[in-house]
Backbone as a printed PyTorch tensor [residue, N CA C, xyz], in Angstrom:
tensor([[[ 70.4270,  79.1880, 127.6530],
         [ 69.1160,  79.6840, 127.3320],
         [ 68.0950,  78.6750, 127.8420]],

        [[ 66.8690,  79.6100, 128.3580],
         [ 66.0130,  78.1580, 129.0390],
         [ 64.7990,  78.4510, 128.3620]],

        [[ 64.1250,  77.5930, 127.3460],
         [ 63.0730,  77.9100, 126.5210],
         [ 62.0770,  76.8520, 127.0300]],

        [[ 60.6450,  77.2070, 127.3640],
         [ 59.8180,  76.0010, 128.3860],
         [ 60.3290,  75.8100, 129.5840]],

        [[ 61.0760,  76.0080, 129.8980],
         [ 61.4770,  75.3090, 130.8320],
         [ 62.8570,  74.3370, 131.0450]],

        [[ 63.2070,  74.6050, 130.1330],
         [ 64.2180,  73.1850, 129.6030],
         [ 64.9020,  74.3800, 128.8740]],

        [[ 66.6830,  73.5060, 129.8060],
         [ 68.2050,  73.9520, 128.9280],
         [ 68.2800,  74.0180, 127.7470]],

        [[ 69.0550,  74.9860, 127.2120],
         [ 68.8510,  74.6480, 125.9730],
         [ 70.3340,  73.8320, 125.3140]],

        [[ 71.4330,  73.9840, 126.4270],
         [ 72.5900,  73.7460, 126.0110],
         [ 72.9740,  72.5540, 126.8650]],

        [[ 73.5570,  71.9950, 126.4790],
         [ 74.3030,  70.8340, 127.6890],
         [ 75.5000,  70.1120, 127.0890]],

        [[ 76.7500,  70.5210, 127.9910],
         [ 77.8130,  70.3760, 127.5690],
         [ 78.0910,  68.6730, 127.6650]],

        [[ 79.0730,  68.1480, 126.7290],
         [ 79.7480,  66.7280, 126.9520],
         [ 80.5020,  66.4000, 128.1930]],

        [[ 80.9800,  67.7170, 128.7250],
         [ 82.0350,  67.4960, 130.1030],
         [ 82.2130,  68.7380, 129.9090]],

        [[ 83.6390,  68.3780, 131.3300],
         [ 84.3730,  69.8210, 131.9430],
         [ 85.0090,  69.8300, 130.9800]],

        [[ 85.0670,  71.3510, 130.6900],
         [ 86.7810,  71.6060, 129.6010],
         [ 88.0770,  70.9830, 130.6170]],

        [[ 88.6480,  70.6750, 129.8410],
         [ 90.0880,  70.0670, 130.3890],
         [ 91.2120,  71.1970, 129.4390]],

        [[ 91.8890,  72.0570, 130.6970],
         [ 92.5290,  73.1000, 130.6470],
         [ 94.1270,  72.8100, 131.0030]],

        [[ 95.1930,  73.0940, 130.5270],
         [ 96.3380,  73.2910, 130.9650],
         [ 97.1830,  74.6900, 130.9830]],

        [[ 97.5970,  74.7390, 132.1960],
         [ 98.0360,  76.1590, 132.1120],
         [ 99.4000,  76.0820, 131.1790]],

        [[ 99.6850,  77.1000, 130.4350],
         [100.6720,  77.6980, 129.9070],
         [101.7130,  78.0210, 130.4830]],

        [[103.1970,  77.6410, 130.0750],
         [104.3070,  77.7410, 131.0230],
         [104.6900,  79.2630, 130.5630]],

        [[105.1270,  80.4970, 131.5720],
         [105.2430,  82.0300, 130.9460],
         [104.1450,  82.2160, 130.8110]],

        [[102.8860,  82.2260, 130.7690],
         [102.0820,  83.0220, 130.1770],
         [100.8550,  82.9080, 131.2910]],

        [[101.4470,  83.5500, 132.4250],
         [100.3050,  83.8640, 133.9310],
         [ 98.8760,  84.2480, 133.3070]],

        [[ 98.2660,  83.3150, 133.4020],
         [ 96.7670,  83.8090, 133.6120],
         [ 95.9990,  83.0140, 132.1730]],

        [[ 96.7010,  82.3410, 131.3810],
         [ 96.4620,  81.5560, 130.2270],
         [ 96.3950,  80.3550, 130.6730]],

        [[ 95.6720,  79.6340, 129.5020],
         [ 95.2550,  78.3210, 130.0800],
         [ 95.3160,  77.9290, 128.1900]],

        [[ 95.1030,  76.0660, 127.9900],
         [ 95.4360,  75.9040, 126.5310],
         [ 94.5150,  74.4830, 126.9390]],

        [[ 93.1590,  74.6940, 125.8570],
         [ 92.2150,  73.5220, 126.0320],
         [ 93.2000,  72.3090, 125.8220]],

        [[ 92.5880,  70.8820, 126.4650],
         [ 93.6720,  69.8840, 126.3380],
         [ 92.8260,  68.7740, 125.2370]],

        [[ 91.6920,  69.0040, 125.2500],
         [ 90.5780,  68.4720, 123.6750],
         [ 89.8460,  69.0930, 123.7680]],

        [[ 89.0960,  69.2090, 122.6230],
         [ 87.3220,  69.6910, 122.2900],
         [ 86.9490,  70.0770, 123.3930]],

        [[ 86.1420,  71.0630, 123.1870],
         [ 84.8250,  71.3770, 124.5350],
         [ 84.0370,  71.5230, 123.5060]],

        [[ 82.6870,  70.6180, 123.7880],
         [ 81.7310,  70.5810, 123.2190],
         [ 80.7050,  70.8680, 123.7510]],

        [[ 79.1500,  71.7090, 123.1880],
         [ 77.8260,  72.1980, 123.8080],
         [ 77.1230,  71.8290, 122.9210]],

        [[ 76.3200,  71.3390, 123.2630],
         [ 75.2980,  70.7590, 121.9630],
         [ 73.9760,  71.9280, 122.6900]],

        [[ 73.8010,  72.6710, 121.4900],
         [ 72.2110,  73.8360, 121.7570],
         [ 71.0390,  73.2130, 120.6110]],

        [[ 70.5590,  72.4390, 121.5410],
         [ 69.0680,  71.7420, 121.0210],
         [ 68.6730,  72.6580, 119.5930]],

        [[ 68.5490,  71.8050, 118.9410],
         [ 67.4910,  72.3600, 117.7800],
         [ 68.5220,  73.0880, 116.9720]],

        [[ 69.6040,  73.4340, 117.5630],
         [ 70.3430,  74.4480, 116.5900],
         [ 71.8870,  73.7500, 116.3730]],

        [[ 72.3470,  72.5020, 116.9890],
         [ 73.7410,  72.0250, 116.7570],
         [ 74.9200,  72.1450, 117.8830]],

        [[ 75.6640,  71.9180, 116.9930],
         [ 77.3010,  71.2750, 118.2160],
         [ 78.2240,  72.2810, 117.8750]],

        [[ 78.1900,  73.3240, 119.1810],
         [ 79.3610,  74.1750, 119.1180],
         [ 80.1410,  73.8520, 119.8310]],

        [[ 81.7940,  73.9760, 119.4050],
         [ 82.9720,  73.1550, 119.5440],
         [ 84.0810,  74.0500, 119.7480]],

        [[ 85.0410,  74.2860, 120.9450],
         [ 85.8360,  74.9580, 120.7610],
         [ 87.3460,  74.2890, 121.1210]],

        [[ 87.8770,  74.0920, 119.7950],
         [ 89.0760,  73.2590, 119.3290],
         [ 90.1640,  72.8240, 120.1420]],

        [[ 90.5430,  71.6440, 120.6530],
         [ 91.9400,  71.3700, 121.6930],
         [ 93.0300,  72.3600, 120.9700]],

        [[ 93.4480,  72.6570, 121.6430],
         [ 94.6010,  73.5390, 121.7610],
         [ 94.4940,  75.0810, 121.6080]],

        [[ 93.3030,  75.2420, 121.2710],
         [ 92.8290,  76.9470, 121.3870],
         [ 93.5180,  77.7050, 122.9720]],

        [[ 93.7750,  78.5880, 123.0940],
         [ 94.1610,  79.5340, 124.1910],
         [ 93.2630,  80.3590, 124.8820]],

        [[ 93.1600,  80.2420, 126.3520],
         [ 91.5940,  81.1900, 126.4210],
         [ 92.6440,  81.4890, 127.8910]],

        [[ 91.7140,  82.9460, 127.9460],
         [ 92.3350,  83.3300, 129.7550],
         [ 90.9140,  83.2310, 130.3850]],

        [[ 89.9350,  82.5650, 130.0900],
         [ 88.7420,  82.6470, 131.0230],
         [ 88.2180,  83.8300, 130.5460]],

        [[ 87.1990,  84.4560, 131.4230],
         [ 86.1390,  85.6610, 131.5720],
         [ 87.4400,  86.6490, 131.8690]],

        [[ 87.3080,  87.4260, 130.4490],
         [ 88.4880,  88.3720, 130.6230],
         [ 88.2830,  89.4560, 131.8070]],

        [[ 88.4650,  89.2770, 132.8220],
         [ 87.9190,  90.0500, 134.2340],
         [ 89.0870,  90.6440, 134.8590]],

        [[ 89.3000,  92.0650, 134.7270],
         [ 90.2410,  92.8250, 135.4460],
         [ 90.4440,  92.5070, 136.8550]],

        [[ 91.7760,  91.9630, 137.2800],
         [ 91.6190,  91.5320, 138.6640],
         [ 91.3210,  92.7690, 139.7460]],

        [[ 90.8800,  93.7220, 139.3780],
         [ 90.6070,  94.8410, 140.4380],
         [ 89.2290,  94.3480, 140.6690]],

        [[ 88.6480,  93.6150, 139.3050],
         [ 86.9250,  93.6200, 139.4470],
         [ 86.2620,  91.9430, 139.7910]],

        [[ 87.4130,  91.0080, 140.3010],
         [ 87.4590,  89.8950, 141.0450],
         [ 86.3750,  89.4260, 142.2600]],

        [[ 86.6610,  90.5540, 143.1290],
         [ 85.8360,  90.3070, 144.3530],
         [ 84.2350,  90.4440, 144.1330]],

        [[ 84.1920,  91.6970, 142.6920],
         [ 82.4540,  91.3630, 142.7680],
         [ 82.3850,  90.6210, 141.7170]],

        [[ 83.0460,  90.5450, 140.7050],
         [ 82.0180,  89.5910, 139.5140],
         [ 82.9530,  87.9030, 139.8870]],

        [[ 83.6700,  88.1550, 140.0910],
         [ 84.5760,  86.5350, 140.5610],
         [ 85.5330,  86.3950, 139.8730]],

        [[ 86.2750,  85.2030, 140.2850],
         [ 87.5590,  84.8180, 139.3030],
         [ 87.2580,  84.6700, 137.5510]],

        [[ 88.3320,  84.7520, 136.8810],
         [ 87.9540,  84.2120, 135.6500],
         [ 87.7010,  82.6900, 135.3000]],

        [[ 87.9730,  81.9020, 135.7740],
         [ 87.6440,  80.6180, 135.7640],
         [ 86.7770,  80.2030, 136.8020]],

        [[ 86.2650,  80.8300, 137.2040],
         [ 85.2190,  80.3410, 137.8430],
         [ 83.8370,  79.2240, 137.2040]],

        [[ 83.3950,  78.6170, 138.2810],
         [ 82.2140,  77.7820, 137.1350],
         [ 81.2710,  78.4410, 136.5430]],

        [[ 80.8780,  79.7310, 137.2100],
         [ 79.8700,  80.5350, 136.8160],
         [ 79.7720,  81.3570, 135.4600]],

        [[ 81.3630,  81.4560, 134.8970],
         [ 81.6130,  81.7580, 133.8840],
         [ 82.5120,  80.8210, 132.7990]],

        [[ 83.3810,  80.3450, 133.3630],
         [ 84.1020,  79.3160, 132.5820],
         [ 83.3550,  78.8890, 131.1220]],

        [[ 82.8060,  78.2730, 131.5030],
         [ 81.2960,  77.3810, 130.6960],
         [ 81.5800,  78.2070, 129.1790]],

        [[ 80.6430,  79.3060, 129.8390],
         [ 80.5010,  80.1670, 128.4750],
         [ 81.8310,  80.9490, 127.9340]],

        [[ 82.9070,  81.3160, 128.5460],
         [ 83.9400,  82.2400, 128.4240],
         [ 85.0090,  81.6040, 127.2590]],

        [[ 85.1540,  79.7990, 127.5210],
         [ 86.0020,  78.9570, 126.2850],
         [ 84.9000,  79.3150, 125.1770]],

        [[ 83.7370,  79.2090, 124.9560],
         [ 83.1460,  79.4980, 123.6950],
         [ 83.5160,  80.5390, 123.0770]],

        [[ 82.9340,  81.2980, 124.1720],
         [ 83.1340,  83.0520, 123.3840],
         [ 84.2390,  83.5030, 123.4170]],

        [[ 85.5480,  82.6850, 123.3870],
         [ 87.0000,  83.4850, 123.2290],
         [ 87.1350,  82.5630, 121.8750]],

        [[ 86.8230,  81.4070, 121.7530],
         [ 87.2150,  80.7210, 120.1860],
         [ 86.0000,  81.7780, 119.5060]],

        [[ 84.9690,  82.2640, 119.6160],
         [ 84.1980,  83.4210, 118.8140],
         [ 84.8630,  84.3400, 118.6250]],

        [[ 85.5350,  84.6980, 119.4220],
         [ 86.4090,  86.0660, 119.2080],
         [ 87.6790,  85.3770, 118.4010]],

        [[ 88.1810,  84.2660, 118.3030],
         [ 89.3450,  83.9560, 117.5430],
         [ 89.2560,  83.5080, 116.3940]],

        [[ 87.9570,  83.4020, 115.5930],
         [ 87.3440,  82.8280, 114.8980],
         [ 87.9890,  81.2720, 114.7380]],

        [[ 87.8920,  80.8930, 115.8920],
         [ 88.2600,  78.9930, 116.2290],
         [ 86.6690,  78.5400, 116.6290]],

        [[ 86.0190,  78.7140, 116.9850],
         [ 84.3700,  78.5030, 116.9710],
         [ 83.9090,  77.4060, 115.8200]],

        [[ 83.7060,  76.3200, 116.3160],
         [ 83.2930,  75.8700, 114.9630],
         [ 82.1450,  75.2140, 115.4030]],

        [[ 80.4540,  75.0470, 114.1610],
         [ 79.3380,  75.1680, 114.1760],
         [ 79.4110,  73.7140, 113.5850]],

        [[ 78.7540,  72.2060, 114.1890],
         [ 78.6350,  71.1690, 113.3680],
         [ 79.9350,  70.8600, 112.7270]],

        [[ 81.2270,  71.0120, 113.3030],
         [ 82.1320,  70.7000, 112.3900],
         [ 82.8650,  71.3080, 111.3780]],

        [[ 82.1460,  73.1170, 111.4110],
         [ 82.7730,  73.9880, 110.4730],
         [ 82.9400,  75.0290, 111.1550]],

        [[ 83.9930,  75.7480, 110.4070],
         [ 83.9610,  77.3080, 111.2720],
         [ 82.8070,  77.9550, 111.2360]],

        [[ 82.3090,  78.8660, 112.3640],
         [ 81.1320,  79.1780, 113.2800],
         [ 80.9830,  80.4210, 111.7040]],

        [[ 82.1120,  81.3770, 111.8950],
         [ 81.9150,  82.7700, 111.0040],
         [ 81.3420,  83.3290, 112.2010]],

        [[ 80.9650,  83.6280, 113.5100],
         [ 80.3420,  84.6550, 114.2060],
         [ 80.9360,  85.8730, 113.6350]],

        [[ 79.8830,  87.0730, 113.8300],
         [ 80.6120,  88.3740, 113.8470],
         [ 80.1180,  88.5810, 115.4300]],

        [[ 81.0400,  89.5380, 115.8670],
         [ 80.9090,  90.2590, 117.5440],
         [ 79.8640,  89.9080, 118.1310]],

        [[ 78.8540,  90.7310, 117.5510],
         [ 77.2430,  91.0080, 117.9930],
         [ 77.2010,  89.3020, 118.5040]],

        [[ 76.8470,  88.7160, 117.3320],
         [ 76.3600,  87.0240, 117.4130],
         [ 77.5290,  86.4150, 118.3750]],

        [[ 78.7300,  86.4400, 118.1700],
         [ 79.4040,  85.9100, 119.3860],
         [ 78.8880,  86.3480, 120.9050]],

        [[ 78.6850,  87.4510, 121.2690],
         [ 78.2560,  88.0720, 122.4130],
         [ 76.8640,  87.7150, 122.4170]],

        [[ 76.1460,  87.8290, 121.8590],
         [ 74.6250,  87.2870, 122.0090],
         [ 74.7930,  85.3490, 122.3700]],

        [[ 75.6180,  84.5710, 121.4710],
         [ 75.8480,  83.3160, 122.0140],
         [ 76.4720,  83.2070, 122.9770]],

        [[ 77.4680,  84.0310, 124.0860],
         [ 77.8360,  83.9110, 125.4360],
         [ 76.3730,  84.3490, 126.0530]],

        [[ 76.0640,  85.4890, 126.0340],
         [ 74.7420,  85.6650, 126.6300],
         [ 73.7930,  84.2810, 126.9010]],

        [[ 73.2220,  84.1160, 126.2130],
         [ 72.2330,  82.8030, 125.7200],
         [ 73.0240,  81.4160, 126.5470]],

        [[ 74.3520,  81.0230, 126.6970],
         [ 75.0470,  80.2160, 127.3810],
         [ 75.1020,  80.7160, 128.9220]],

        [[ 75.1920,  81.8100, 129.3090],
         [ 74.9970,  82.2720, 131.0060],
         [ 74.1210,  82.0740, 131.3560]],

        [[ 72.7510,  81.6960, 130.4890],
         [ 71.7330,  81.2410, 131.1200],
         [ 71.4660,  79.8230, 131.7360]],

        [[ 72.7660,  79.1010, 131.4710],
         [ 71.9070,  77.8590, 132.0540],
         [ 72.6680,  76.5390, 130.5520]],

        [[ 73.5760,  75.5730, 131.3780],
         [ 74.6940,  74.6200, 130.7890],
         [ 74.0980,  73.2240, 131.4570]],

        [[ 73.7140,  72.8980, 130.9600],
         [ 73.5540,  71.2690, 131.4550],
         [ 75.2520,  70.4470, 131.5010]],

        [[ 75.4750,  69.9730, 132.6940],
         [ 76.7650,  69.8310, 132.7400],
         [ 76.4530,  68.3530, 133.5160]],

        [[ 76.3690,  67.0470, 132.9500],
         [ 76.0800,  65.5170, 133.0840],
         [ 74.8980,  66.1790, 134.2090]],

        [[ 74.7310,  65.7690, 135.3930],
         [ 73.4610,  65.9000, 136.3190],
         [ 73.1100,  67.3230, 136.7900]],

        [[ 74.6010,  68.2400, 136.3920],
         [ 74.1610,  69.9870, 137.0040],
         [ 73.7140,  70.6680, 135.7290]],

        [[ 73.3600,  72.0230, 136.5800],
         [ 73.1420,  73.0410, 135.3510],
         [ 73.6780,  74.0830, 136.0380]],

        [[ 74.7950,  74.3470, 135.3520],
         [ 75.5740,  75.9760, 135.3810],
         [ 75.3160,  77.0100, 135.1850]],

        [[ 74.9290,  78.1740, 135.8480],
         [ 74.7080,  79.1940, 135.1720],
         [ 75.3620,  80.0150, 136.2330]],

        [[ 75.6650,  81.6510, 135.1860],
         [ 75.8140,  82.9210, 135.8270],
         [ 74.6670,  83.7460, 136.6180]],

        [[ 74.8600,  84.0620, 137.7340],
         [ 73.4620,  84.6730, 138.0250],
         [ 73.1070,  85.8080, 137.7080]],

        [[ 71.6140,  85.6890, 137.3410],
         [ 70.9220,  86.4140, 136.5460],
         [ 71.2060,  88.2690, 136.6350]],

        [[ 72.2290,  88.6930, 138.2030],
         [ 72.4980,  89.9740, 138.2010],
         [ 73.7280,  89.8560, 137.8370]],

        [[ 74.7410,  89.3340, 137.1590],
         [ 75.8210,  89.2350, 136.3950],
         [ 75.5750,  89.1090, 135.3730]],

        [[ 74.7430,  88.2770, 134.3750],
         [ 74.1560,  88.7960, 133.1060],
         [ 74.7630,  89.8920, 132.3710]],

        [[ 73.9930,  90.9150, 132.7300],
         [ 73.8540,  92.0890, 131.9960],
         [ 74.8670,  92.9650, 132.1970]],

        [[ 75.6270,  92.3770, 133.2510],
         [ 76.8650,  93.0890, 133.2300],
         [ 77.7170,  92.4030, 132.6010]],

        [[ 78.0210,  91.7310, 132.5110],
         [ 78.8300,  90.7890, 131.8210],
         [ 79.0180,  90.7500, 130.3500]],

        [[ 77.1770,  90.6620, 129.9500],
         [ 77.0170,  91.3540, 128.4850],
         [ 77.4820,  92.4880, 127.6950]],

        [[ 77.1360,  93.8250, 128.4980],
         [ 77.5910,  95.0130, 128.2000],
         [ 78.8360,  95.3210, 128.3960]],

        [[ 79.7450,  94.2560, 129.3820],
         [ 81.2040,  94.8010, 129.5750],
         [ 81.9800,  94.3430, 127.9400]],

        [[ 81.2830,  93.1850, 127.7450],
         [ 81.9290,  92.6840, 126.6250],
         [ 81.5330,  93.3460, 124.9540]],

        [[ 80.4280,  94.1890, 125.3640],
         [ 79.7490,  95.1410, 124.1270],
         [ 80.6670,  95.9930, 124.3370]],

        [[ 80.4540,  96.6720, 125.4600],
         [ 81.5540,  98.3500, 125.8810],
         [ 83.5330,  97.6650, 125.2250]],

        [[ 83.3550,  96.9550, 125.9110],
         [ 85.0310,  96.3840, 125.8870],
         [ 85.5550,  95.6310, 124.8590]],

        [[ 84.8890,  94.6120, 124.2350],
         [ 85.4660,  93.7300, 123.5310],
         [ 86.1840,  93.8370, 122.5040]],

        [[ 86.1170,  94.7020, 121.9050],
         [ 86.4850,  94.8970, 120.1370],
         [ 87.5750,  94.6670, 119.9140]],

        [[ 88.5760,  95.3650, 120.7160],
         [ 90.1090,  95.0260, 120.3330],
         [ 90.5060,  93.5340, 120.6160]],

        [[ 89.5830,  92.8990, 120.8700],
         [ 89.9710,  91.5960, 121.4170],
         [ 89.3240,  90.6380, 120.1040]],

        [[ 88.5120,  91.0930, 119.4790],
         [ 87.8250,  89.7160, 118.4960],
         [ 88.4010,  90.2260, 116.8530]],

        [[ 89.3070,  88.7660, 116.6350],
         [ 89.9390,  88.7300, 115.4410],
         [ 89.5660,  87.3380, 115.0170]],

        [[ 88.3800,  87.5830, 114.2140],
         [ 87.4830,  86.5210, 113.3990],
         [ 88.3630,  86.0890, 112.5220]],

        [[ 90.1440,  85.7730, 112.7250],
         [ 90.8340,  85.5630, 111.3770],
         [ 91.0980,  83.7300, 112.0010]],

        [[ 90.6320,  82.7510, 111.5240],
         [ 90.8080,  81.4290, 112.4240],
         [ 92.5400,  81.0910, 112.2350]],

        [[ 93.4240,  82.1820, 111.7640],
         [ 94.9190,  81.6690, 111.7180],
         [ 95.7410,  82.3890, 112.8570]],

        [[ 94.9410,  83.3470, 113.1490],
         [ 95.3480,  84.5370, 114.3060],
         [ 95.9860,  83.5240, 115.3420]],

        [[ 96.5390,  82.8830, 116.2000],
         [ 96.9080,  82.2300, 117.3220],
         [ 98.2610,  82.7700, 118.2120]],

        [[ 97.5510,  82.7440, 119.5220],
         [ 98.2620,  83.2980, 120.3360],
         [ 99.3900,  82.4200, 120.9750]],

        [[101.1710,  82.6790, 120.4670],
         [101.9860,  81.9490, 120.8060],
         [102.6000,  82.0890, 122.4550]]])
């Protein structure tokens, strides 16, 4: 989110990812990924959480991009610990429901302070990106923080 002019988020570092042995297309944070959003706190999504990136049908690759891409990455580890209810706000679980998880990926595509860069999705991926995850998401977000994918 860019309010004035100025990021509103800026991450500690790159997530540090390891892929999953069997499980093509999974990845398993290797510590914390942390975003600190000015004025509002430190959202944290937990070492060892499971994320496949920007859940992106590989038919739909060539136009919106890979799932790990930088353009999405960023925001995609947040909003899959939102959907797993692993999200945690200052040190506690987040509680997002859908809406607010998807509105906080939104608000993160705008723009990641990442040490000297700033990441973002471009602004005509946005809204697609948004609505795929409004239209699509549901069967995917289980706000239960014990849910974990073996």
């Amino acid at each position: 989110m860019i309010v004035n002019g100025i990021i509103q988020f800026q991450a500690s570092d790159n997530p540090v990812l390891s892929p999953i042995a069997g499980r093509d297309g999974y990845w398993r944070l290797i510590r914390d990924y942390d975003v600190v959003q000015y004025g509002e706190g430190l959202w944290t999504a937990p070492r060892g959480m499971i994320t496949d990136g920007a859940s992106i049908p590989r038919l739909f690759w060539r136009v919106i991009g890979h799932p790990f891409e930088t353009d999405l990455i960023y925001w995609a580890i947040l909003h899959d610990a939102a959907y797993k209810g692993r999200l945690l706000h200052d040190g506690l679980p987040a509680g997002l429901d859908r809406e607010q998880s998807d509105k906080l990926a939104f608000a993160l595509m705008t723009g990641i302070r990442v040490g000297a860069d700033i990441v973002s999705t471009p602004a005509w991926k946005r809204p697609l990106m948004f609505d795929t995850l409004r239209m699509f998401g549901g069967p995917n977000f289980q706000p239960n923080p014990t849910a974990v994918i073996k």
